[in-house]
C-alpha positions in Angstrom: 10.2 4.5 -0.3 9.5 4.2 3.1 5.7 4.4 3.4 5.7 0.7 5.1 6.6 2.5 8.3 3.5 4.2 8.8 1.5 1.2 7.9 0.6 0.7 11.5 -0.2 4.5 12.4 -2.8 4.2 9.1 -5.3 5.1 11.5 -4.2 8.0 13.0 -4.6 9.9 9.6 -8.2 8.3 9.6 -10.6 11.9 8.9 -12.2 12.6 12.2 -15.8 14.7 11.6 -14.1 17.4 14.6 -11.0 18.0 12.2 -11.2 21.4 10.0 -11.5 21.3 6.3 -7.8 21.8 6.1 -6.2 19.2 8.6 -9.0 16.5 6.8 -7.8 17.3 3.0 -3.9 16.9 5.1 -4.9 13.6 6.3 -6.8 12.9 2.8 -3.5 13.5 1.1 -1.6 11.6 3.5 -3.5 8.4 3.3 -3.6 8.4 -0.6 0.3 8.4 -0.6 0.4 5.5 1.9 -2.4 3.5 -0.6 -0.6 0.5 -1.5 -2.3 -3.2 -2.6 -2.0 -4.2 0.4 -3.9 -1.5 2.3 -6.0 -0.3 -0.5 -9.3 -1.8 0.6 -9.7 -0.6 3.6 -9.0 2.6 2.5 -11.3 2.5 -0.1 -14.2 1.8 2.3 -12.8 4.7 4.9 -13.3 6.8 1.8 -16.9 5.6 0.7 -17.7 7.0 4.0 -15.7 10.6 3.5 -17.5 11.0 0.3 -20.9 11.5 2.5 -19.3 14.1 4.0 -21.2 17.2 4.4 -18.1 19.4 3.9 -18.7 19.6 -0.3 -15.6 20.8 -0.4 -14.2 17.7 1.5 -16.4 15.2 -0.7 -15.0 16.5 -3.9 -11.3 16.0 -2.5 -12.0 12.5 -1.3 -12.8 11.3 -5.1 -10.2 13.2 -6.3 -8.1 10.7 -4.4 -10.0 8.1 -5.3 -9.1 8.6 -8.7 -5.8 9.4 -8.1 -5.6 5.7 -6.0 -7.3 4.1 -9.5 -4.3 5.3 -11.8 -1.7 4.6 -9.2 -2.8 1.1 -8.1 -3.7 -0.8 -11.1 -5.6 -3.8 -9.6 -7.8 -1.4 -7.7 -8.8 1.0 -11.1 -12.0 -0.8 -12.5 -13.4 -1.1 -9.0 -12.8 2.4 -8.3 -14.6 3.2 -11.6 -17.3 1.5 -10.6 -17.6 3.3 -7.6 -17.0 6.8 -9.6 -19.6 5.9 -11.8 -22.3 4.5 -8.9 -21.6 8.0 -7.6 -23.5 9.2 -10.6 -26.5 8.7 -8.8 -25.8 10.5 -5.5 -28.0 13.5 -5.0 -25.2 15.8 -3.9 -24.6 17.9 -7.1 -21.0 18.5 -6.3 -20.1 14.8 -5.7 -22.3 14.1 -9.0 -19.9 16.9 -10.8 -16.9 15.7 -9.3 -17.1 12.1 -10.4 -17.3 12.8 -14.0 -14.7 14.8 -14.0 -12.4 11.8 -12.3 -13.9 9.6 -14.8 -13.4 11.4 -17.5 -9.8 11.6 -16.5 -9.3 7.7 -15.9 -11.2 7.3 -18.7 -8.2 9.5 -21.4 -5.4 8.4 -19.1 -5.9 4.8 -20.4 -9.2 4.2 -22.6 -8.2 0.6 -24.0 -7.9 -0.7 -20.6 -10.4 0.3 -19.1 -13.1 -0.3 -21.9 -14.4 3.2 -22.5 -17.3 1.5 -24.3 -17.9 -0.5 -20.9 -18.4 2.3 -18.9 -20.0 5.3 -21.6 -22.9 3.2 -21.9 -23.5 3.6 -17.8 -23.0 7.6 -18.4 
């Protein structure tokens, strides 16, 4: 509805590595209901960066928006699978865990458009 008038505050709900696990899952929340096309890039990158996060807890949030910005902004969904599944790889078993379970999701939500067969062979 009115999300376009927080566009130029995006920042302020940027994660800050002082904020408590609470107030950044908040601000996670927060900036995955103002994701539109137009912003979703540079969110995307701010949240390659929250997925390092040492806070597991934090990590595992950040690609549960990531998937939840994949089913609600079409153009963005294959590039955040691709991401999901290059997360695969990450040695932080909790990231690892979480991404398959995203994927998974995307993955039943809508398997002829996002070519399951595509996307199983990487897994």
């Amino acid at each position: 509805q009115n999300r376009g008038m927080f566009e130029a505050f995006l920042k302020s709900f940027y994660v800050r590595s002082t904020d408590p696990t609470m107030i950044k899952t908040l601000k996670l929340e927060i900036l995955t209901n103002l994701a539109n096309e137009t912003n979703i890039s540079i969110l995307l990158r701010e949240f390659q960066t929250y997925v390092k996060s040492q806070d597991k807890l934090f990590a595992a949030a950040t690609i549960q928006a990531i998937g939840r910005c994949a089913t609600n902004i079409s153009e963005v969904t294959d590039t955040c699978l691709n991401g999901l599944v290059f997360l695969l790889s990450n040695r932080n078993e909790v990231v690892v865990a979480e991404s398959v379970v995203v994927i998974r999701k995307l993955l039943q939500s809508q398997p002829a458009h996002h070519g399951v067969d595509r996307y199983s062979s990487r897994l």
